[in-house]
C-alpha positions as CSV (number, residue, x, y, z in Angstrom):
1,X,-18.7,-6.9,-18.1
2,X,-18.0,-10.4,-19.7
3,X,-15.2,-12.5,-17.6
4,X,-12.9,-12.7,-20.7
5,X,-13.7,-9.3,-22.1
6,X,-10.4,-6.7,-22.5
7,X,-11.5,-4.5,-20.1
8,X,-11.7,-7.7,-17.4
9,X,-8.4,-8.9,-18.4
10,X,-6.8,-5.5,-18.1
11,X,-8.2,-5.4,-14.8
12,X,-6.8,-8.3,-13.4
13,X,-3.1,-8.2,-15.1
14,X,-3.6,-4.9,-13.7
15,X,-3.5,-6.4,-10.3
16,X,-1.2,-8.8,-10.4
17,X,1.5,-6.6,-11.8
18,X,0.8,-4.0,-8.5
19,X,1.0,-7.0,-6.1
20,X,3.6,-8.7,-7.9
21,X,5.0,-4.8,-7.8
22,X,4.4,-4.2,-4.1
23,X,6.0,-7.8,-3.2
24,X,9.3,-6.9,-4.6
25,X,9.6,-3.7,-3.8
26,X,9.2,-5.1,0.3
27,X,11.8,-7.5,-0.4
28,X,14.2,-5.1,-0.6
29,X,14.5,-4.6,3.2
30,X,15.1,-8.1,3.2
31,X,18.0,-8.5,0.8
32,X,19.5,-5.5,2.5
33,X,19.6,-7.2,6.1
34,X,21.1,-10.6,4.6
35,X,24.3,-8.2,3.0
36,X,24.7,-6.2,6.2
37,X,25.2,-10.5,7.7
38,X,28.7,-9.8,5.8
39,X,30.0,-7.1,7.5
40,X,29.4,-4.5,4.1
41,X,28.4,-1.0,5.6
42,X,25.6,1.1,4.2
43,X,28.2,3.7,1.9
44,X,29.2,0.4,0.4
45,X,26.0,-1.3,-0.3
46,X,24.1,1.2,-1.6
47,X,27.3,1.9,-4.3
48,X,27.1,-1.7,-5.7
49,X,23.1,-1.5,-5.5
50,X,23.2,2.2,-7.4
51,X,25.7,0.7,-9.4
52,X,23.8,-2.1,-11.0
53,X,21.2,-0.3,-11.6
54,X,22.6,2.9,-13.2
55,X,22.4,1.1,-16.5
56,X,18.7,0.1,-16.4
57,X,17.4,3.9,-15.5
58,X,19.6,5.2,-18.2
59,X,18.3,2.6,-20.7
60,X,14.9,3.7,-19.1
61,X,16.0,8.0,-19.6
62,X,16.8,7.6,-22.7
63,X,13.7,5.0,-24.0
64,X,11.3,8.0,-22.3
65,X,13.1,10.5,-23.9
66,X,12.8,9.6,-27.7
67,X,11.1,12.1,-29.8
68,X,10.6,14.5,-26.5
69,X,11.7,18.3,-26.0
70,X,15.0,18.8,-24.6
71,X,15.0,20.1,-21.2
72,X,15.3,23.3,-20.2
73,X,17.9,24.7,-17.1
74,X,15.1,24.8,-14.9
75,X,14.1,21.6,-16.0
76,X,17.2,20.0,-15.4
77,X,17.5,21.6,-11.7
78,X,14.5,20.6,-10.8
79,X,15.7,16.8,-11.7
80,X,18.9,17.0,-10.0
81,X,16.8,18.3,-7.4
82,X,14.3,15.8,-6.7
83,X,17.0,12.8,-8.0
84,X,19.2,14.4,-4.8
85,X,16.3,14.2,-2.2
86,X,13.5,11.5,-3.4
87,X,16.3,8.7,-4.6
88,X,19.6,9.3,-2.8
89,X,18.9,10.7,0.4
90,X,15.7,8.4,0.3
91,X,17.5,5.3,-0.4
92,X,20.3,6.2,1.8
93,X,19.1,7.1,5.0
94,X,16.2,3.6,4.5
95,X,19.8,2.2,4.1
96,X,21.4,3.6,7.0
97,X,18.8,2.9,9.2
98,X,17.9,-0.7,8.7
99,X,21.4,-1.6,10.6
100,X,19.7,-0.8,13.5
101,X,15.7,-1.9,13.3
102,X,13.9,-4.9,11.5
103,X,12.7,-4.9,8.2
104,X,9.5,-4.9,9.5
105,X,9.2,-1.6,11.8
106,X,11.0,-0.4,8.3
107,X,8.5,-1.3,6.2
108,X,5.6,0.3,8.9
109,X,7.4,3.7,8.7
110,X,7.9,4.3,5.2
111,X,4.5,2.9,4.9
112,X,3.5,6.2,6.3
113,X,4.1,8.0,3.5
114,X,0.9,9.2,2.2
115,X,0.3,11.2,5.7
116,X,3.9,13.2,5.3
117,X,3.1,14.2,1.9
118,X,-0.3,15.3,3.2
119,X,1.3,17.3,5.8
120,X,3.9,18.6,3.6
121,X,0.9,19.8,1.6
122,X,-0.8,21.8,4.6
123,X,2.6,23.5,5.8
124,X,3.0,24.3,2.2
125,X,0.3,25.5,0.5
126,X,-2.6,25.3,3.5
127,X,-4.3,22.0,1.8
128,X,-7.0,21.2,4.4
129,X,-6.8,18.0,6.5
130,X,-10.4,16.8,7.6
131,X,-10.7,14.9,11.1
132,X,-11.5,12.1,8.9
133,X,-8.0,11.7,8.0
134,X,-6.5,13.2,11.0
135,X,-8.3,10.4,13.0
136,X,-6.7,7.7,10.5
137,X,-3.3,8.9,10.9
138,X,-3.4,8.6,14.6
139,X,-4.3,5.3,14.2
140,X,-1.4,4.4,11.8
141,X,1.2,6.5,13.9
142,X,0.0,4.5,17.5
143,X,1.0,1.0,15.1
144,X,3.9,2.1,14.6
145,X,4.6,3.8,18.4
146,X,3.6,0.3,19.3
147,X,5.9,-1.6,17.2
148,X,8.8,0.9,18.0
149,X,8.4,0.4,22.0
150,X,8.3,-3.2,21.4
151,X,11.9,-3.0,19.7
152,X,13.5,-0.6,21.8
153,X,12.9,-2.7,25.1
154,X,14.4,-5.6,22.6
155,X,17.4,-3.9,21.5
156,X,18.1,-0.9,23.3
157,X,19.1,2.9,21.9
158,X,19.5,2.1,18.5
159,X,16.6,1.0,17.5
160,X,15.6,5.2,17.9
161,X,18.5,5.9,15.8
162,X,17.6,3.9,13.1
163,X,13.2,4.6,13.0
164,X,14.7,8.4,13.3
165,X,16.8,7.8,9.8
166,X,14.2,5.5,8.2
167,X,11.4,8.1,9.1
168,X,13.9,10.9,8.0
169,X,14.1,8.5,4.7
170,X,9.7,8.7,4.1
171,X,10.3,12.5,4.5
172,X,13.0,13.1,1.9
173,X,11.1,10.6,-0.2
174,X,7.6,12.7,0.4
175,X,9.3,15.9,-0.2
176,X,10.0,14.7,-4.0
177,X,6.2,13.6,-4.5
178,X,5.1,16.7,-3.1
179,X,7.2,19.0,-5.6
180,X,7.5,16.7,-8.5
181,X,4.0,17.1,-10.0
182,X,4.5,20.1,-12.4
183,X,7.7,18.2,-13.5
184,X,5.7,14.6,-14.0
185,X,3.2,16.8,-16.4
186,X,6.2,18.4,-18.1
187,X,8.5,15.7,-19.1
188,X,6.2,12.4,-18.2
189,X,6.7,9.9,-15.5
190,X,8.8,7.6,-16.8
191,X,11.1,10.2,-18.2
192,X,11.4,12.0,-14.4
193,X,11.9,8.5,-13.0
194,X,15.0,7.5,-15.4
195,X,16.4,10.7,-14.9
196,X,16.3,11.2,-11.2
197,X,17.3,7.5,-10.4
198,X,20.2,8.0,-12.6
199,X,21.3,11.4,-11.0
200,X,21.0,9.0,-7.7
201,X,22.8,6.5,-8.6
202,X,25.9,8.6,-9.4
203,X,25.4,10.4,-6.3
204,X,25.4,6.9,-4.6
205,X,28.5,5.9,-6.7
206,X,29.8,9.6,-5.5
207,X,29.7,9.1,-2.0
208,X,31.5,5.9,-2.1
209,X,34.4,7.6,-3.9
210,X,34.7,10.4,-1.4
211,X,33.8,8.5,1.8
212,X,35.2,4.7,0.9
213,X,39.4,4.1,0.1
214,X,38.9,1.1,-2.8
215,X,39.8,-1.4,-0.9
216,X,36.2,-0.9,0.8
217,X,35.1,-2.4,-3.1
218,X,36.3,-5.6,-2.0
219,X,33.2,-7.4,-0.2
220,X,32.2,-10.9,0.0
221,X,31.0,-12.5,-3.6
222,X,27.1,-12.6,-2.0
223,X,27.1,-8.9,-1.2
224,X,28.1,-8.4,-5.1
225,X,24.9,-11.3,-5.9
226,X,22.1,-10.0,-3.2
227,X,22.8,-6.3,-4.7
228,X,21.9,-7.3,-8.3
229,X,19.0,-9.1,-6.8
230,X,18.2,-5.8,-5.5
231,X,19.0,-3.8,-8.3
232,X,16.9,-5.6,-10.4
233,X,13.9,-7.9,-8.7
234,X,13.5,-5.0,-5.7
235,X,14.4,-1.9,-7.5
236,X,14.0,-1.6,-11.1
237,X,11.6,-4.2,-12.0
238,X,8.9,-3.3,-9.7
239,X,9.0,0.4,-11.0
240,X,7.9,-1.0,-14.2
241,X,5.4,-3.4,-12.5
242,X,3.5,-0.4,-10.8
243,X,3.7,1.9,-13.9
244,X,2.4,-0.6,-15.7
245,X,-0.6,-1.2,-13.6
246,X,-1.5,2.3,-13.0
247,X,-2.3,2.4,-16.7
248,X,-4.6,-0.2,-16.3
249,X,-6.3,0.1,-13.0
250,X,-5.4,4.0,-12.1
251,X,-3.7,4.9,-9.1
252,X,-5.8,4.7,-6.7
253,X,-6.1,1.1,-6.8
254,X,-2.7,0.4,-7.3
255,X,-2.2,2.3,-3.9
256,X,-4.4,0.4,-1.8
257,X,-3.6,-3.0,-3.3
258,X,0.7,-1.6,-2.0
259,X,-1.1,-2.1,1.4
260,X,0.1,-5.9,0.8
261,X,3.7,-4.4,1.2
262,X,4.0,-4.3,4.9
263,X,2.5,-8.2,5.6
264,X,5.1,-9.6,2.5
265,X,7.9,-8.2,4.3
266,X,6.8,-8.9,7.7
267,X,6.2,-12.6,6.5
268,X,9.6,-12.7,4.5
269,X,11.3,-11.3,7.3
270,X,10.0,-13.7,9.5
271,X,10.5,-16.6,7.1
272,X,13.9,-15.5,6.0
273,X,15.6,-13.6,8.5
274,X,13.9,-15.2,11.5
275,X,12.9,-12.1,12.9
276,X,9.9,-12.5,16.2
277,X,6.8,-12.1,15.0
278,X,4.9,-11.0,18.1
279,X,1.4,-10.2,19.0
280,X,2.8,-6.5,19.2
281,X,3.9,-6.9,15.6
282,X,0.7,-8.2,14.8
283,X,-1.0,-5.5,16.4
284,X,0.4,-2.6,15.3
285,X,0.9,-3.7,11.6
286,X,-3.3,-4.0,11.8
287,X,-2.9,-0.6,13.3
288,X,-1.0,1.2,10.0
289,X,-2.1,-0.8,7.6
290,X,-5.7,-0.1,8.6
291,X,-5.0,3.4,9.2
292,X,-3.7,4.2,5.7
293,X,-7.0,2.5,4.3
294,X,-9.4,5.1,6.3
295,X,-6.6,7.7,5.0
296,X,-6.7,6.7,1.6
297,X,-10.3,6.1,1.8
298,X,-11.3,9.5,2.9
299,X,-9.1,11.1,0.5
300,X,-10.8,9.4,-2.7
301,X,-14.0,11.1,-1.1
């Protein structure tokens, strides 16, 4: 293959749009602990970062749905299904949970992921394991023991409750990729994706009507800023990034280059936040991150 043939280039926009993808996806951890600097709770935050980006998954519904079926009733349950558990709850409870943890140990749990929908699999429809990957996930599960026991001798009790909601977070978000696979064949990816993250963000925009007076609307002008910055650079644009390079380098690639994900937001959290970046850190990011590799490794076989 020629350096400068299409298939080359392909290749390597490919892999700059999943790292570029993975980067700003991390960083959304990070704009999320500079807001909660300005006394904004997590009801609140989430509204103005659903809200911003409402009108970019519509845009992106409605692009995905030219020229398509409608949908069905079961079709539209099973959206407002998997919007209500892989994109609100999801995005809530990561939300919720990094007022009490670093964006690092964040980024370590809901790196995870892969293993919880693999489990999900076996309690649900028996999918066999292998020792290959049961051995990998021990690995990535002591990382992140070992980063969570670092923290709590830190900062105390709450650093359980908030690994308990980001961990609750992977689950919810798991639970959508394990059932939304005859629904991705039916109506497409991109079509699923508008519609569920726009079912979210109401539900976001929802909650903050119900749980919030108005007055709560009134938050410092950089809140309103960092949560366009994440409605756009960390949420909406890097969707786009990694759809874009799983046409061109599949899946599984763009998977295992995400493993970048965890070291940009431990470095950015470090950099920016000035959060400690210990040889327990160290060590149990090695741990998960080369844990999912073995896991993601042995699955491909």
């Amino acid at each position: 293959m020629k350096p400068d043939s299409p298939a080359t280039k392909s290749i390597a926009s490919g892999l700059i749009l999943a790292v570029c993808g993975s980067i700003a996806f991390s960083g959304k951890a990070i704009i999320v602990k500079l807001a909660y600097r300005h006394g904004v709770d997590a009801v609140t935050l989430i509204m103005y970062r659903m809200l911003f980006a409402l009108p970019i998954f519509a845009a992106l519904a409605w692009w995905a749905s030219r020229g398509k079926p409608k949908l069905t009733r079961n079709d539209w349950l099973g959206v407002l299904g998997l919007g209500v558990s892989g994109y609100y709850l999801a995005s809530y409870l990561d939300f919720a949970g990094l007022q009490y943890i670093t964006a690092s140990l964040e980024r370590l749990i809901l790196y995870l992921n892969p293993t919880l929908v693999m489990l999900l699999g076996w309690a649900l429809y028996r999918k066999p394991i292998g020792m290959r990957r049961v051995a990998a996930m021990a690995i990535s599960y002591a990382g992140v023991v070992l980063v969570f026991g670092h923290e709590v001798r830190l900062d105390g009790g709450q650093v359980a409750l908030g690994a308990l909601l980001v961990f609750a977070s992977a689950v919810s978000y798991a639970i959508y990729l394990v059932y939304s696979g005859q629904l991705v064949q039916r109506l497409g990816a991109m079509r699923l994706v508008g519609l569920a993250t726009s079912i979210a963000c109401l539900c976001c925009i929802a909650q903050f009507l119900v749980l919030r007076p108005m007055s709560a609307a009134v938050v410092a002008p950089a809140v309103i800023w960092l949560s366009l910055l994440n409605a756009t650079l960390c949420t909406a644009v890097p969707v786009l990034m990694v759809m874009m390079a799983i046409e061109r380098i599949g899946a599984g690639l763009t998977a295992q280059t995400g493993m970048i994900g965890p070291l940009s937001t431990i470095a950015m959290g470090v950099l920016i936040l000035g959060e400690p970046f210990t040889p327990w850190v160290a060590a149990g990011t090695v741990l998960v991150v080369a844990g999912i590799y073995v896991f993601s490794r042995a699955g491909a076989r």
